[in-house]
Residue frames as qw, qx, qy, qz and C-alpha x, y, z in Angstrom:
[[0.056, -0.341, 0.928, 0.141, -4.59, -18.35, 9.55],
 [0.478, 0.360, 0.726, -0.339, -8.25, -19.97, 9.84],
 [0.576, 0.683, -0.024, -0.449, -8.87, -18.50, 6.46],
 [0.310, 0.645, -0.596, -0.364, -5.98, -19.11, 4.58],
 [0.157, 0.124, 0.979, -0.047, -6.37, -23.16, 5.71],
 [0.581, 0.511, 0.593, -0.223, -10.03, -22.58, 4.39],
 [0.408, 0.759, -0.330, -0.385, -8.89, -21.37, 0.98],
 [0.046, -0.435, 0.896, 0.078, -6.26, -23.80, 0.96],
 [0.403, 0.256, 0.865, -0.156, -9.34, -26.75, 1.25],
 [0.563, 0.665, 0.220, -0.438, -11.53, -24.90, -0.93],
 [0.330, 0.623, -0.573, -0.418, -8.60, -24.87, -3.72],
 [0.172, -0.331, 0.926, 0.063, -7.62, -28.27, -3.04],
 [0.501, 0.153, 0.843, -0.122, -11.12, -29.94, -3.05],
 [0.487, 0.722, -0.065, -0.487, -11.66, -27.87, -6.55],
 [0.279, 0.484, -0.801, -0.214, -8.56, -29.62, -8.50],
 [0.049, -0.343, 0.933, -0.093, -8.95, -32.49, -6.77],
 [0.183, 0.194, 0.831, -0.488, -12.06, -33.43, -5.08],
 [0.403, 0.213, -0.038, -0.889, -14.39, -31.82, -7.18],
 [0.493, 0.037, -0.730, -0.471, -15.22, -35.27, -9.65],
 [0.179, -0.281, -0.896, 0.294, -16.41, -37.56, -6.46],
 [0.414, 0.371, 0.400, -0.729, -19.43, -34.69, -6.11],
 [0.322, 0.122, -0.584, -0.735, -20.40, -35.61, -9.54],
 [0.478, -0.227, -0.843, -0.096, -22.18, -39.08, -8.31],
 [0.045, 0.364, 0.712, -0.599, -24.13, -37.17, -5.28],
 [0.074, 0.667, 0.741, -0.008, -27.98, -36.81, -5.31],
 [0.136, 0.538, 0.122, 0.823, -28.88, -33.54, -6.27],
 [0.604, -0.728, -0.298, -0.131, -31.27, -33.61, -2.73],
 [0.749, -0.407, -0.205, 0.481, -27.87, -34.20, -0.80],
 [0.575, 0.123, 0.062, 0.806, -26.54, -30.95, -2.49],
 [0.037, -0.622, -0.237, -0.745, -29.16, -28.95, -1.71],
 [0.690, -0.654, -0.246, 0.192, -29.50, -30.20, 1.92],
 [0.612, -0.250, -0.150, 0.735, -25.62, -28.76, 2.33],
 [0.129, 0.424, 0.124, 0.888, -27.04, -25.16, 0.68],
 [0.449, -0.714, -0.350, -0.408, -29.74, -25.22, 2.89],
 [0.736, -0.653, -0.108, 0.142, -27.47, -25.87, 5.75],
 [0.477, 0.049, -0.008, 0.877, -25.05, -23.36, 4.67],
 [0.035, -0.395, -0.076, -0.915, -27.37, -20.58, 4.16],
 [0.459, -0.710, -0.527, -0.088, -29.92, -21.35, 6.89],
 [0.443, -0.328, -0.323, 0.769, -28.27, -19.10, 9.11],
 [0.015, 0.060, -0.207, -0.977, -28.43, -15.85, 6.88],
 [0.313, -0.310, -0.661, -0.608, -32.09, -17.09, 5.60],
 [0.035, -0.406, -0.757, 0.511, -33.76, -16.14, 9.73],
 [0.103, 0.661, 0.292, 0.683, -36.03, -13.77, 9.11],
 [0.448, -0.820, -0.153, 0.322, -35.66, -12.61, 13.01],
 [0.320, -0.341, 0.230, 0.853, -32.35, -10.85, 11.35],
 [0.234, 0.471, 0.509, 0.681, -34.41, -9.20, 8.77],
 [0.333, -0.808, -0.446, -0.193, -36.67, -7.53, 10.92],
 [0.577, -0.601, -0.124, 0.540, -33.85, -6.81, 13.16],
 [0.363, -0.226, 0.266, 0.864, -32.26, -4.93, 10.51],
 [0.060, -0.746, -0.458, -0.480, -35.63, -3.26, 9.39],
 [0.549, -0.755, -0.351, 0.068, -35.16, -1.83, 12.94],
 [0.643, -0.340, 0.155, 0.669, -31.73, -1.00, 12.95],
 [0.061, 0.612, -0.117, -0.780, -31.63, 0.55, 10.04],
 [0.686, 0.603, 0.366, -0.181, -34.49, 0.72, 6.53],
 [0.497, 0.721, -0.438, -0.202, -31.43, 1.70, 3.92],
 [0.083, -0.297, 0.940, 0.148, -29.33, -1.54, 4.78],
 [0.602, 0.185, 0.751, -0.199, -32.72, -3.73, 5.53],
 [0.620, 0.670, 0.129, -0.387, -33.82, -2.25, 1.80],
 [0.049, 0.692, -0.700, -0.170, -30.30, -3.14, 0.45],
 [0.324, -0.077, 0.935, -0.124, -30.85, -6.88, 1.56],
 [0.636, 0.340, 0.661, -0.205, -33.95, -7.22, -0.11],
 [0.381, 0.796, -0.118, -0.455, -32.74, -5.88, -3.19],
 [0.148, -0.442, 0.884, 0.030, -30.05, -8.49, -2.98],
 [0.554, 0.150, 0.798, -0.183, -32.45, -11.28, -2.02],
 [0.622, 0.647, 0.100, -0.429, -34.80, -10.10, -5.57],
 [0.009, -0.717, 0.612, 0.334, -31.23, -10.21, -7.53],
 [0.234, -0.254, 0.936, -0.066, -30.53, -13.54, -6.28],
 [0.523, 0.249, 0.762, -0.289, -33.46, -14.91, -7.20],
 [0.507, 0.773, 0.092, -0.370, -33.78, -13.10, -10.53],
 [0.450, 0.823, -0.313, -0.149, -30.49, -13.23, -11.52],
 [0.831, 0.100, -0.430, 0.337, -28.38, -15.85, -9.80],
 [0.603, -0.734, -0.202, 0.238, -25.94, -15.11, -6.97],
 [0.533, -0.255, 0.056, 0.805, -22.76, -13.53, -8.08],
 [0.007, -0.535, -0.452, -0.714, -24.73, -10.92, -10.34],
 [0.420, -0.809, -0.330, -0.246, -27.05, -10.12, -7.04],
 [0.723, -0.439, -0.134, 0.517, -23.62, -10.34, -4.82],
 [0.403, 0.267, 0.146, 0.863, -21.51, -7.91, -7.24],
 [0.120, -0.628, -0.421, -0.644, -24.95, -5.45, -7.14],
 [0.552, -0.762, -0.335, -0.049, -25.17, -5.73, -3.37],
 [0.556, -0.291, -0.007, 0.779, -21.24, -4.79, -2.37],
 [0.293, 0.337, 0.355, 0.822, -21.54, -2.19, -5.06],
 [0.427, -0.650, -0.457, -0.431, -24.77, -0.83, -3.13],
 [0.661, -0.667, -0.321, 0.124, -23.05, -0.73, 0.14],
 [0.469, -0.068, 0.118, 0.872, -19.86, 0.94, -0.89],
 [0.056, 0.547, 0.256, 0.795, -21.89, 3.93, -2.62],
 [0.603, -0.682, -0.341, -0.237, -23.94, 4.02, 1.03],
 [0.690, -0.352, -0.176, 0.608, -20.83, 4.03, 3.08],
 [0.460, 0.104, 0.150, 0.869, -19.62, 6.54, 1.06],
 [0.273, -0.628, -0.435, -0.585, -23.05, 8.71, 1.38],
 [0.438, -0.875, -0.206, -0.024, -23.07, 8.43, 5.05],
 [0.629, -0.505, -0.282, 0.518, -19.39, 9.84, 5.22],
 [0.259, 0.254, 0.128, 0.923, -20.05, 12.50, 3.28],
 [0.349, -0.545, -0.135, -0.751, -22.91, 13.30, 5.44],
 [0.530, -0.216, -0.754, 0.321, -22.25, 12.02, 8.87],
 [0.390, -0.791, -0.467, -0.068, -23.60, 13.37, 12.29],
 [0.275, 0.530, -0.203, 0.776, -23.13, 16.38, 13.45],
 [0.487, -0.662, -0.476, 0.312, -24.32, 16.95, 17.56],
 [0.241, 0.632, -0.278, 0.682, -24.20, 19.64, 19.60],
 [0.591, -0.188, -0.729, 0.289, -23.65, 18.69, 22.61],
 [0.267, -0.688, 0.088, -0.669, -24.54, 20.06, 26.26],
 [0.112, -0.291, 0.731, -0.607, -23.95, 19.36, 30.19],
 [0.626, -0.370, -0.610, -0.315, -25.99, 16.38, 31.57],
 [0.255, -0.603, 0.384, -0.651, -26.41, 17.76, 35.51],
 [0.835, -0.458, 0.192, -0.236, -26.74, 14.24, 36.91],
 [0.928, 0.352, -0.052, 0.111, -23.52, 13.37, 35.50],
 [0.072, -0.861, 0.194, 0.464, -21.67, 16.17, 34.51],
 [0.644, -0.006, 0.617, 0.452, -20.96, 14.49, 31.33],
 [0.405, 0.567, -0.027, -0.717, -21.52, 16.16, 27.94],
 [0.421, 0.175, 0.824, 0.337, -23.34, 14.67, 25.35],
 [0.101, -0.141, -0.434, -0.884, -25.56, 15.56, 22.33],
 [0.218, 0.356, 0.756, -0.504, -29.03, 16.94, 22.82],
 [0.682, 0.666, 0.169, -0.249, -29.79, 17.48, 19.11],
 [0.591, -0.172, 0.683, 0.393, -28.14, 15.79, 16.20],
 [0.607, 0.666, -0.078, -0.426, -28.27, 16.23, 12.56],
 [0.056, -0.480, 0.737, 0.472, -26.72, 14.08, 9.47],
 [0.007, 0.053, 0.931, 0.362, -27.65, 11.86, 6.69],
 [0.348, -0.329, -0.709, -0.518, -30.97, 13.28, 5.61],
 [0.642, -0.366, -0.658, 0.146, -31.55, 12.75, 9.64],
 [0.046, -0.457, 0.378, -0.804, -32.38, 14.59, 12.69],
 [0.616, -0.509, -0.594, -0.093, -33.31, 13.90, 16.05],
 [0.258, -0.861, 0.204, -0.388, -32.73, 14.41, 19.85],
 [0.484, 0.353, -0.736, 0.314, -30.13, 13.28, 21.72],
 [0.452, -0.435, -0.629, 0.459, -30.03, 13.08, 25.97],
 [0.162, -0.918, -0.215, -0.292, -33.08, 15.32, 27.29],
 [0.681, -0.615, -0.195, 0.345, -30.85, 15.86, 30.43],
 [0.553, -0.168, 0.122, 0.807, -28.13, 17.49, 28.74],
 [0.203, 0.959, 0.195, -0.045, -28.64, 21.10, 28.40],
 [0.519, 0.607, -0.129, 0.588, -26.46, 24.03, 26.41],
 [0.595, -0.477, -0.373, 0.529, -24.08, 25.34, 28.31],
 [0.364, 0.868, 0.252, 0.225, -23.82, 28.79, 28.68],
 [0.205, -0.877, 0.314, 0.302, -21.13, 30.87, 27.39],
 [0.265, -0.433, 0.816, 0.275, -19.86, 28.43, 25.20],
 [0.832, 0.258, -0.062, -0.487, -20.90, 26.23, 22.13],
 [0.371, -0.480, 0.787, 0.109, -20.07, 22.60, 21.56],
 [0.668, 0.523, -0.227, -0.478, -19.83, 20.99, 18.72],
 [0.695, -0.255, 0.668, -0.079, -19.41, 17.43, 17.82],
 [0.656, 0.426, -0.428, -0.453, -18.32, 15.94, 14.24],
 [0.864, -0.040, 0.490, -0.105, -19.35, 12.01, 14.48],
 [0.871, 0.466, 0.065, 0.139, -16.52, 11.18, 11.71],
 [0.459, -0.260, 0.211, 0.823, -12.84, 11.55, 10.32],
 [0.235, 0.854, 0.090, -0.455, -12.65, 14.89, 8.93],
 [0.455, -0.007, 0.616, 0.643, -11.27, 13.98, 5.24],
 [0.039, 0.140, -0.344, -0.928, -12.15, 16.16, 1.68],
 [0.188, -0.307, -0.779, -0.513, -15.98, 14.04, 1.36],
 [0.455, -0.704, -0.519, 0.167, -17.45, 15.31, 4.47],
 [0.505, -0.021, -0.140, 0.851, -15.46, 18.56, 4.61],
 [0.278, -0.284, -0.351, -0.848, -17.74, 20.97, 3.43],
 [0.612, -0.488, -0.597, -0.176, -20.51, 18.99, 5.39],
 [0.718, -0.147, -0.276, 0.621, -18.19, 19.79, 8.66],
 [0.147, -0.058, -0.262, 0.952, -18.01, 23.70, 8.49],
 [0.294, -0.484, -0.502, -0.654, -21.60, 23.82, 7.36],
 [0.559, -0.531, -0.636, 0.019, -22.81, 22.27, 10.89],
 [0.473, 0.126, -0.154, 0.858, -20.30, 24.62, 12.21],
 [0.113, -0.148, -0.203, -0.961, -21.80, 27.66, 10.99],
 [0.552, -0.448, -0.471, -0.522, -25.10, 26.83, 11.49],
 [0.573, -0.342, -0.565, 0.486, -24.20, 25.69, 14.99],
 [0.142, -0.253, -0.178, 0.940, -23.16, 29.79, 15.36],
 [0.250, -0.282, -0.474, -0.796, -26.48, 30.84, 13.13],
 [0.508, -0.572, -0.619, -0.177, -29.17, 28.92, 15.41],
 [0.592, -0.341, -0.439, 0.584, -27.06, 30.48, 18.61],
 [0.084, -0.083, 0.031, 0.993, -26.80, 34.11, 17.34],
 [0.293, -0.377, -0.609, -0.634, -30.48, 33.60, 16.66],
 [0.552, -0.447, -0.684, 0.166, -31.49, 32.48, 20.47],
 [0.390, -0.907, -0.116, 0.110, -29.23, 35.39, 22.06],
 [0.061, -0.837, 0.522, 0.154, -25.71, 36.88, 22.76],
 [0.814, 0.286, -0.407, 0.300, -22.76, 34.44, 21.00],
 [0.715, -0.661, 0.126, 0.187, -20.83, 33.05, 23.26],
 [0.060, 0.879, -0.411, -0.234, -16.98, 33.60, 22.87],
 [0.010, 0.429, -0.869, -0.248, -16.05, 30.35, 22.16],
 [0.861, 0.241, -0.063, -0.444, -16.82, 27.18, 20.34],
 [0.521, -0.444, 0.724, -0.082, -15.54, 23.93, 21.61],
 [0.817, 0.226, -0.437, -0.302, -15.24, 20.91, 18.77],
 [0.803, -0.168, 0.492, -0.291, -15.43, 17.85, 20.27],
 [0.498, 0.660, -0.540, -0.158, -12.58, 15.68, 17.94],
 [0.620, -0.256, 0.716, -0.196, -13.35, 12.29, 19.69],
 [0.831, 0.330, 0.448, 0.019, -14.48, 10.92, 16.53],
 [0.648, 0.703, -0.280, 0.084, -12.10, 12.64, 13.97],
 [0.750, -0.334, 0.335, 0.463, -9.12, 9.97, 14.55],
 [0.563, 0.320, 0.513, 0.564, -8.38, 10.95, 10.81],
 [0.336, 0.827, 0.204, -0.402, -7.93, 14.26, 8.75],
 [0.625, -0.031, 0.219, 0.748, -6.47, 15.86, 5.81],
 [0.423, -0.153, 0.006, 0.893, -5.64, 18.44, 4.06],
 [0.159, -0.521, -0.506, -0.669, -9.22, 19.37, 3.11],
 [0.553, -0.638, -0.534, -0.037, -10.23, 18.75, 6.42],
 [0.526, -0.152, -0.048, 0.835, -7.29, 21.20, 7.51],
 [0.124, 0.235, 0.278, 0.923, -8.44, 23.47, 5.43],
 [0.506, -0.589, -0.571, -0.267, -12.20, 22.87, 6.57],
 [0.532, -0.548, -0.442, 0.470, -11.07, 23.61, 10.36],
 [0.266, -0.226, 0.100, 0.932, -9.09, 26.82, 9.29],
 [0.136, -0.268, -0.373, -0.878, -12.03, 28.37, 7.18],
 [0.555, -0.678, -0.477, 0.068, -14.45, 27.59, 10.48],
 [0.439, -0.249, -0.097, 0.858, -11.56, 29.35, 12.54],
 [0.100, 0.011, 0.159, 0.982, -12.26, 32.60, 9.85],
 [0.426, -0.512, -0.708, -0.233, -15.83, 32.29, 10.14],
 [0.622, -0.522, -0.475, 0.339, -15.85, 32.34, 13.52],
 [0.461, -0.296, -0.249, 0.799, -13.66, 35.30, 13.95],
 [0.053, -0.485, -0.418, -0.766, -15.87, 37.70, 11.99],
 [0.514, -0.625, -0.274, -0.520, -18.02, 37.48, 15.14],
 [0.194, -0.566, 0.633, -0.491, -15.37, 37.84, 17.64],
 [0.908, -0.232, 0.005, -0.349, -15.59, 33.69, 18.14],
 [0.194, 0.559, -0.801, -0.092, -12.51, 31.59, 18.80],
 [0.863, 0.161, -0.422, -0.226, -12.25, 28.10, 18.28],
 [0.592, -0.488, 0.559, -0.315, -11.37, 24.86, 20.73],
 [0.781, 0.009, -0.468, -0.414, -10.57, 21.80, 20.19],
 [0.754, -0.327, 0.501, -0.272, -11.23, 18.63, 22.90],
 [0.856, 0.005, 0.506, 0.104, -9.91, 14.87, 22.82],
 [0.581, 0.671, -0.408, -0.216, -7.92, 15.66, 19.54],
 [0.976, -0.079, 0.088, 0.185, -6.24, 12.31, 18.31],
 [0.414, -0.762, 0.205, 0.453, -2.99, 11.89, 17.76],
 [0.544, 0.387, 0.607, 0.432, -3.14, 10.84, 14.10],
 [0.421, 0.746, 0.336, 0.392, -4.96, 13.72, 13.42],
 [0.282, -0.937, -0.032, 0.204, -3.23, 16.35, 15.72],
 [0.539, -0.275, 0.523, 0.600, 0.17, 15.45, 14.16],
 [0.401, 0.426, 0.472, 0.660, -1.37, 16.32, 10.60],
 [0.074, -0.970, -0.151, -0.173, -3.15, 20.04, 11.78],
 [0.431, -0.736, 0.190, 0.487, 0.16, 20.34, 13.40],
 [0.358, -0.071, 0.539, 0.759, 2.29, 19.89, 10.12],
 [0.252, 0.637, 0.419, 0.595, -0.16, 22.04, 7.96],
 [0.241, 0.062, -0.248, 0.936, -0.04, 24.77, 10.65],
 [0.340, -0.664, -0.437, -0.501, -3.49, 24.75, 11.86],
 [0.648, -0.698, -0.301, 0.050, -3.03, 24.32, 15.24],
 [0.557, -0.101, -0.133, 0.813, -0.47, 27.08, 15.40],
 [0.024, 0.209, 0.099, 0.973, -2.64, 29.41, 14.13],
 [0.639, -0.442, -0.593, -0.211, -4.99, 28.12, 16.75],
 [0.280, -0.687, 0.416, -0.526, -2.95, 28.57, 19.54],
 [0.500, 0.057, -0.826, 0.255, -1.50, 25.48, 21.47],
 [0.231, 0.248, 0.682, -0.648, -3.88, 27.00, 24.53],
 [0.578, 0.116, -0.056, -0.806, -6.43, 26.34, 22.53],
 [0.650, 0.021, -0.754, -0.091, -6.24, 22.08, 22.68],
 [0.467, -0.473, 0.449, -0.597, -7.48, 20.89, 25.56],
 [0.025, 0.057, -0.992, 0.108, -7.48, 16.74, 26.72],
 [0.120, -0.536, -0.821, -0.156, -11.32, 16.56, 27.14],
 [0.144, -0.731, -0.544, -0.386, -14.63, 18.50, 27.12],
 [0.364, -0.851, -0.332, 0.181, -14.54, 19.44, 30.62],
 [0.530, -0.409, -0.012, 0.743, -11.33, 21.09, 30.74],
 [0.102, 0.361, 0.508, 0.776, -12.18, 23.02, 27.18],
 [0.372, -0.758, -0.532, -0.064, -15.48, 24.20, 29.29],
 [0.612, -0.666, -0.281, 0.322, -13.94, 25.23, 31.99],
 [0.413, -0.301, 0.192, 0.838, -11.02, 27.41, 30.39],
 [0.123, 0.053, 0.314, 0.940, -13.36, 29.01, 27.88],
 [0.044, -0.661, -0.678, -0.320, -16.57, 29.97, 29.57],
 [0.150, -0.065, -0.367, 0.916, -17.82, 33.13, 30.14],
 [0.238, 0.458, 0.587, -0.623, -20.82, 34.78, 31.37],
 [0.266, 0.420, 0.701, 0.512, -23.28, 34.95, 28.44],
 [0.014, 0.920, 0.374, -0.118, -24.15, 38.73, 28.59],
 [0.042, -0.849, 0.320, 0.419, -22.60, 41.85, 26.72],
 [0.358, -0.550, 0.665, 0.356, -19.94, 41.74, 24.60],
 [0.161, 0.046, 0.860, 0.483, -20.85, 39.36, 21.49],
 [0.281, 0.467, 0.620, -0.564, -24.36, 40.97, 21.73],
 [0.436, 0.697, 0.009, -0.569, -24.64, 43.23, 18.94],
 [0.203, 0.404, -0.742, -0.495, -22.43, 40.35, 16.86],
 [0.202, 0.165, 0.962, -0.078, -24.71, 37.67, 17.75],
 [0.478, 0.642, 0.272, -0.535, -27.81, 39.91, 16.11],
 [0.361, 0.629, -0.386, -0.570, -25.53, 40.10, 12.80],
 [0.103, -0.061, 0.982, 0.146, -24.69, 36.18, 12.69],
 [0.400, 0.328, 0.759, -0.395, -28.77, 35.98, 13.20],
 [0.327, 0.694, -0.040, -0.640, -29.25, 38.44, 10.58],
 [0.117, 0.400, -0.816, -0.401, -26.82, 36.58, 7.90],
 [0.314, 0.008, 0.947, -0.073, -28.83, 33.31, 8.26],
 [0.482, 0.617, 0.562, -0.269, -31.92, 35.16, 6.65]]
């Protein structure tokens, strides 16, 4: 409602109000830009967002050049237009984690990350657990990030079959996909076949209910198995480790093999 009463003034003092600015000083009109934009114009918030992060802070000054080159709605139009194509970049390449057991907790989080161009480490503390891989996609799972999604997957089972025996299962972590469709359906189910080549079955943890309602109606999570959803991490853990020796041995050499 606070907006639509400032719209409502803004229209009004356009039709109406607009001639009585004609007779102010041009000083008095630039005092009210200055003390509109002084806020945006700190440079503590530049720096902050050099820190935060160098593709928005580089965005802003591309703006700021615009403006000054070109006027403001030209430098605006150029700068939305710049941040939409960037959104859209980091959710077709968002973070993937895999995630391990933090023994002064017992939480699991990520102790190596990958996405956007980016990699890093996550919490030393948290080591892999064994018997089991866990896998984290840091996004909804939707057709621009699909592909992006079974890659980490795979590669999740590539670096593992490289280390030692595959374990028998792989746990996704589906705290962050509130959202999927039918790519991303499809994207779970061709992980799933993947996976089973090398005797691996799939898990999934924290599934929302947005998206659990679509994997139900395309018939993923039937051909998952309903004991294969689990309310959170630990339980998933707990119902699908097993002792990391034997058994996936001589597939975890061929996954290693495929990668070269």
């Amino acid at each position: 409602m606070a907006n639509i009463f400032l719209a409502i003034i803004v229209l009004l003092t356009l039709l109406v109000l607009s001639p009585l600015f004609q007779w102010l000083p041009e000083a008095v009109l630039a005092a009210v830009v200055i003390n509109a934009m002084w806020g945006s114009a700190n440079p503590a918030k530049v720096t902050k967002l050099l820190k935060d992060d160098r593709v928005d802070f580089a965005l802003g000054v591309i703006t700021g050049l615009l403006v000054l080159g070109f006027g403001l709605l030209p430098a605006m139009i150029t700068g939305i237009v710049f941040s939409v194509i960037y959104m859209v970049y980091r959710v077709s390449f968002p973070s993937r984690a895999e995630l391990g057991r933090d023994a002064k907790t017992g939480d699991y989080e990520a102790f190596k990350w990958v996405g956007a161009g980016k990699q890093g480490e996550g919490n030393p503390d948290a080591q892999p657990v064994p018997g089991v891989m866990l896998y984290r996609f840091d996004s909804p799972l939707i057709f621009a990030n699909s592909d992006a999604f079974k890659g980490g997957g795979e590669q999740l089972m590539i670096d593992t079959g490289q280390k030692g025996p595959l374990p028998k299962t792989m746990v996704i972590d589906c705290e962050e996909i509130f959202y999927t469709d039918a790519s991303g359906c499809a994207a779970i189910r061709d992980l799933r076949d993947y996976a089973h080549r090398y005797d691996v079955d799939i898990a999934l943890a924290r599934l929302h209910a947005e998206a659990r309602k679509t994997l139900t109606d395309d018939g993923v999570l039937a051909e998952l198995g309903e004991d294969r959803i689990y309310d959170n991490v630990h339980d998933a853990v707990a119902a699908s480790t097993v002792p990391a020796v034997g058994g996936n041995g001589a597939k975890s050499e061929e996954v290693g093999r495929t990668s070269k």
